[in-house]
N, C-alpha and C positions, 0 to 999 in steps of 0.2 A: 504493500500500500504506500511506504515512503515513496518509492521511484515514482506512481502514480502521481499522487501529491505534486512533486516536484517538476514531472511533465504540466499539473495542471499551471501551475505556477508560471510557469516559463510562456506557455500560452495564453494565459492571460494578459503577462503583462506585454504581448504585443500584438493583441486580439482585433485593438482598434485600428490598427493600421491596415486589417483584412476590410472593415466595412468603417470606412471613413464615416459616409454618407447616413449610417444608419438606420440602411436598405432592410436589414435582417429585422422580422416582426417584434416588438416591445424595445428592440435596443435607444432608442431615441428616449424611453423614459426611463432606464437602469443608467444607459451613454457607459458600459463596461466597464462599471465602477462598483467597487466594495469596500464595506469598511474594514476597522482594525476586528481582528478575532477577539470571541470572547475565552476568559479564562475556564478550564473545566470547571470550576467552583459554579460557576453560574451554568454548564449544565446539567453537575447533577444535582443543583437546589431545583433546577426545574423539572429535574428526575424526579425525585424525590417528593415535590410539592403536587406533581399530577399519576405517581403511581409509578411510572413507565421507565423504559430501560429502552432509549437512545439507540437506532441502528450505528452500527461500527462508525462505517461510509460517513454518513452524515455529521456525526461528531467529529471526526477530523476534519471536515469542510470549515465548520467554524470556528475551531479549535486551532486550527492553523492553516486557516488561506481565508479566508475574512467573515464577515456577521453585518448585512445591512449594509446601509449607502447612505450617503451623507448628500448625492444631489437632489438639490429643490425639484427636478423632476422625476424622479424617480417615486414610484408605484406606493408607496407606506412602507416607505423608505428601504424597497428591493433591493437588494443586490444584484449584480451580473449576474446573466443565470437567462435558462429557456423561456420564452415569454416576456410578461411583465416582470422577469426577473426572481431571486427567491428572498419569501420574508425574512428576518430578523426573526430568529429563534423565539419562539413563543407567539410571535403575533400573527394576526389571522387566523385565528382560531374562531371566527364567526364567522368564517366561510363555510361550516359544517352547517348545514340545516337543522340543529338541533339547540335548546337552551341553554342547558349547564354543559356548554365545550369541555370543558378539563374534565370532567367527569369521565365522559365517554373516550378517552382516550385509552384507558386500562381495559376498555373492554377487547374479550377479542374481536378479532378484523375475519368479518364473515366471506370477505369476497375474495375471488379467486379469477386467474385469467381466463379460464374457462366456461365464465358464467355468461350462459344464453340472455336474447333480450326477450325470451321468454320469462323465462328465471326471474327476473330483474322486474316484470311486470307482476308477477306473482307475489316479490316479496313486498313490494312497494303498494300493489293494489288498496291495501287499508289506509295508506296515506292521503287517500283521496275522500276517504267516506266524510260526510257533511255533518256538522255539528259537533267536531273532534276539539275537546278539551286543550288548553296546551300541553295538559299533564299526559293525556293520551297521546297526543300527536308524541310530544318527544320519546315516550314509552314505548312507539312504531318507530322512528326513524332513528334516537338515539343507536341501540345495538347495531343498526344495520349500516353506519358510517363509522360505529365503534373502531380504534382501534388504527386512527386514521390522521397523522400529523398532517394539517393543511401548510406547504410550505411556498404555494404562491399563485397566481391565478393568470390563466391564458385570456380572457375576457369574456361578454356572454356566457356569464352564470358559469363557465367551466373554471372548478380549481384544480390544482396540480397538487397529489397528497403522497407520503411516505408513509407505507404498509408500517406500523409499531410490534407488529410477535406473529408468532402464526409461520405457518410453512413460508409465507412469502415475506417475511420481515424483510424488511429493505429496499423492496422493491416500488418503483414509483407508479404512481395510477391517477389516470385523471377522471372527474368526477364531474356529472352534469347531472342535477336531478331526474330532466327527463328519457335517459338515455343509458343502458346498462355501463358500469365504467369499463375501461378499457385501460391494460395496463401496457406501460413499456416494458422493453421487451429486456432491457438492461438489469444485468444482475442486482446491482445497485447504486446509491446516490452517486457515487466516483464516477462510475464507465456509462451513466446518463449525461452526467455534466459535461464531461469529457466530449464523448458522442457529439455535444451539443458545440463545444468547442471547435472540434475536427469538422465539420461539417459548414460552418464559419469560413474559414480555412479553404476548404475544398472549393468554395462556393456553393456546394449544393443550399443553402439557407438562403445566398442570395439570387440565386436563379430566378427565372421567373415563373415556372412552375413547382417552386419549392415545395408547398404543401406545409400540411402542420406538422412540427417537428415532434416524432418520439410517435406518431401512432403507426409506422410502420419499422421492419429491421434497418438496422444501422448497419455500416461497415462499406469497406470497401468496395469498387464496380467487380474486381475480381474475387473479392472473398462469395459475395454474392452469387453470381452465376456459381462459382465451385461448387458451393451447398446448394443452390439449386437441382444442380445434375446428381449431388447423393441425397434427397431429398427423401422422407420415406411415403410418403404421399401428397396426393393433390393439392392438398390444404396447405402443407409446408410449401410447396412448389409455389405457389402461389403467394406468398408470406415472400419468400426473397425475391420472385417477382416485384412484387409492390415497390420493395422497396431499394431497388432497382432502377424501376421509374423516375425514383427521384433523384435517381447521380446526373448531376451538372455533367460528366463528363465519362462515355463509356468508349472504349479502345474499337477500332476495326476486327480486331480476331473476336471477341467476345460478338460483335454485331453480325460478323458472319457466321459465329456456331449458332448463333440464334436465328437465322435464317436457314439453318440447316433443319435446326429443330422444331421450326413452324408448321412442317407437313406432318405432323409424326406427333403433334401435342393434341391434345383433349379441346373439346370446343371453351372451357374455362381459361386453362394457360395459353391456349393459343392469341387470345383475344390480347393477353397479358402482353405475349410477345412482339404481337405486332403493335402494340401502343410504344414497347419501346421502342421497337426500330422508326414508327413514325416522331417521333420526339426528339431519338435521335440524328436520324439520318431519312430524310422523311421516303428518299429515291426506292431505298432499302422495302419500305413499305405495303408504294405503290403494287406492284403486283398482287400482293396477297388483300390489299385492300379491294384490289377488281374481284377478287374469289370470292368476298368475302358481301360485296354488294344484296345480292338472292337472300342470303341467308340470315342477314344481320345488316341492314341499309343504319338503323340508328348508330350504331356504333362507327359502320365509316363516316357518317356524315360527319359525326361528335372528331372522328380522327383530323377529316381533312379539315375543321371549324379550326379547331384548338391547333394543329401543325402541318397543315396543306401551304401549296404556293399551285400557282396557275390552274387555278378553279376553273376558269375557262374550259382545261381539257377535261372537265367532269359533266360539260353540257350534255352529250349523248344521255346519260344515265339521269339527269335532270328533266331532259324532255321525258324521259322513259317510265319516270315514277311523277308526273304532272300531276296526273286523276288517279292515280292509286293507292295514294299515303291515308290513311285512315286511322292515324294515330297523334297526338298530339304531340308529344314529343319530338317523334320523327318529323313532325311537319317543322316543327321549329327550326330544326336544324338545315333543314332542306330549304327552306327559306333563307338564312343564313348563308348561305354557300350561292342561291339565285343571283344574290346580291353582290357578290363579288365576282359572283364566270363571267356578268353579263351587265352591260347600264342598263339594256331593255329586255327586265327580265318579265314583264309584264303577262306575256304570256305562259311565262312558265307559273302565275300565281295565278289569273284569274282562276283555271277551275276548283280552286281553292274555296271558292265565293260558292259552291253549291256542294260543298261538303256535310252530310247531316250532321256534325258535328260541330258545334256554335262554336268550341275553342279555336276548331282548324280554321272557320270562316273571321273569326275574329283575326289570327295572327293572319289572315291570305288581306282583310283589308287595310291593317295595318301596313304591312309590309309595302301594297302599291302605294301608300302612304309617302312613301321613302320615294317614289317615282321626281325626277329631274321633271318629266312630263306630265304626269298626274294632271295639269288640265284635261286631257287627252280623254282621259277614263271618270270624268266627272260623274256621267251616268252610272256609271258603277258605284259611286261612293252615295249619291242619294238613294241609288234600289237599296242601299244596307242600312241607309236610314229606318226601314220598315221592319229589319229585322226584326225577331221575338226578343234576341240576346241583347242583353243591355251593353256588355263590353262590344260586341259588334256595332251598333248607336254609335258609341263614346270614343270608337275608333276612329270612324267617318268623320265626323263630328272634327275630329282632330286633323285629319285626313283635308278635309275640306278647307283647311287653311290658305288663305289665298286664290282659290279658286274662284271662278266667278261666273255664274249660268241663272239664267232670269227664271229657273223654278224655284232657289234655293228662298224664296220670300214663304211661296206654299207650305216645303217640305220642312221649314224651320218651324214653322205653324204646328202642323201637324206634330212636330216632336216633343213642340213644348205641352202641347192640349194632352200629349200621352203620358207624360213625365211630372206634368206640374204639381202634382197632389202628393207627390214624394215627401212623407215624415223624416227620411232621414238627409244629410246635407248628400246635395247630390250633383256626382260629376258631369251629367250629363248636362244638365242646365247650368253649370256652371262655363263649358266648354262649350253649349251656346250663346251665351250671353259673347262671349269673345267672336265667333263666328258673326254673330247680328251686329255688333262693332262694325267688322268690315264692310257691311253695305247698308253703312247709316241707318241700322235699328235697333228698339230697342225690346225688351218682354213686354212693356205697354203697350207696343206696336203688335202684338200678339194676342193680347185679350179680347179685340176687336171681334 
């Protein structure tokens, strides 16, 4: 653990010269700064004052490499550390959803990496029931976050805790009420930090598809693939896949054995493999993305959205699936991709506008929305006037910006007389009133 130590040491103090900018998520409020370490004195009076007995890992972090942060923007007063950085020994301990914090900390730590988000609904379900006491409520949720150091928070309700006893002492887990937790994957608090550290470093934290740090494996582009090829099933295969994904930087031999191994992998990993070749090398990709069109269109769409270049040559398959997407999702993306093959991509949305599906027809009239020409297809934006969908209204509506055809006095009429008696504040008459703007009217001019 000294060498460890000592490595971290050495990497912090020239951490900052990896992300000047303070590109990596929460560092702009830590700025990879820590305080002076506290003396063990102070943490076994806080052993001893809440029951518990301190992971190894963790008492030497602040025992000797620091405790807290003294800059004015820094999180309640974080240290350097993943996220918003990690608390000051002791504090944050009301990030546990439960009353009397210190109490619950001697309890044991019911949770494990394994636990389903079924599980996780099951234990929690009574959390929910109505007219629950405080004394009941904490009586439910105390045990079940027992046993759990909160030592800092990623934001959105998620904190960041240190497992206290139990088969996984040590181990770090992040915690969201409404979502089973998930733990990393790191033995403990050192080779998390650390992880966190290298990763800095490498650039994978400042990439631009970095992702959140710690909720997939860590390590090397090489360690990775290795353990993937001795992998004892799909689920691990998949586990260094992921995280995989997220190397800033992966070698030509590794991107070729992964091209070797795309015909030959399971419809799960194969998806895996081709996200990274398209991420990283997108040419790599393309073929298997063409294979992959029939069987799975959301997933190319989503590939060529997020790491495609010349959409253009995706028009054939674009005319191909015009009137066949019957999916929301997939429509979104498909739209996405129209917009950048083509400036008139017009035809490839209209039959979008006769989709029984009010989401598909809402995103096909937004999208012409997006038209340079959109005067052109006026007529289309007031027939969706009439729609039943209210976001289809609110699209046109929006749509119609600038536009300018001597029905629009009518069909503005007619929107407000359907809309007016709205109890709640309501966007559609809000985004007429600006529409009735443009050709000198007003809702008075409506009532008539």
């Amino acid at each position: 653990m000294k060498e460890q130590l000592n490595r971290i040491k050495e990497k912090l103090a020239t951490i900052h010269q990896y992300d000047e900018d303070f590109e990596v998520f929460g560092a702009d409020s830590h700025e990879y700064q820590i305080g002076t370490c506290v003396p063990t004195t102070t943490v076994v009076a806080f052993e001893q004052k809440c029951s518990i007995k301190l992971p190894e890992a963790y008492v030497s972090f602040v025992t000797q490499i620091g405790n807290g942060n003294t800059s004015e923007n820094a999180y309640m007063g974080s240290a350097a550390g993943p996220y918003y950085g990690i608390y000051p020994l002791g504090d944050g301990l009301e990030d546990l959803p439960v009353g009397d914090n210190k109490k619950y900390l001697s309890y044991p730590c019911l949770l494990r990496p394994d636990l389903t988000e079924e599980e996780w609904k099951t234990l929690t379900a009574s959390m929910y029931e109505e007219e629950l006491s405080d004394e009941a409520y904490d009586a439910i949720v105390g045990p079940l976050y027992g046993g759990i150091l909160p030592i800092g928070t990623q934001g959105c309700a998620i904190t960041t805790g240190l497992i206290l006893n139990g088969t996984y002492k040590g181990r770090i887990v992040y915690l969201n009420e409404d979502y089973q937790p998930i733990f990393a994957y790191e033995a403990h608090f050192l080779d998390w930090y650390e992880r966190w550290l290298d990763e800095i470093i490498s650039g994978d934290l400042r990439a631009e598809h970095a992702g959140w740090f710690g909720y997939r494996r860590g390590g090397t582009s090489a360690f990775l693939w290795k353990a993937f090829q001795t992998a004892r099933d799909e689920k691990e295969q998949l586990e260094y896949l992921e995280g995989l994904i997220n190397k800033s930087e992966i070698n030509d031999e590794i991107l070729q054995a992964i091209v070797q191994t795309v015909p030959l992998a399971t419809p799960a990993v194969k998806e895996n493999l081709i996200t990274i070749l398209a991420k990283t090398k997108y040419d790599l990709a393309l073929p298997f993305l063409l294979e992959e069109v029939e069987v799975n269109l959301l997933f190319v769409l989503q590939k060529i959205h997020w790491y495609g270049k010349n959409e253009a040559d995706w028009l054939p398959t674009l005319e191909r699936y015009k009137d066949r997407i019957e999916e929301e999702e997939t429509y979104r993306f498909y739209t996405y991709i129209a917009i950048k093959a083509t400036e008139d991509f017009a035809h490839l949305i209209l039959p979008g506008l006769s989709s029984s599906l009010a989401s598909i027809r809402s995103q096909a009239i937004y999208t012409l929305g997006k038209l340079s020409t959109k005067q052109v297809y006026a007529s289309y934006f007031i027939t969706a006037l009439q729609d039943d969908d209210e976001s289809v209204v609110l699209y046109s509506l929006q749509a119609l910006k600038g536009v300018e055809d001597e029905r629009l006095p009518q069909v503005y009429t007619a929107v407000y007389h359907k809309y007016k008696n709205s109890e709640e504040e309501n966007y559609i008459l809000i985004n007429l009133k600006h529409r009735l703007a443009e050709i000198q009217m007003n809702i008075a001019d409506l009532e008539i």
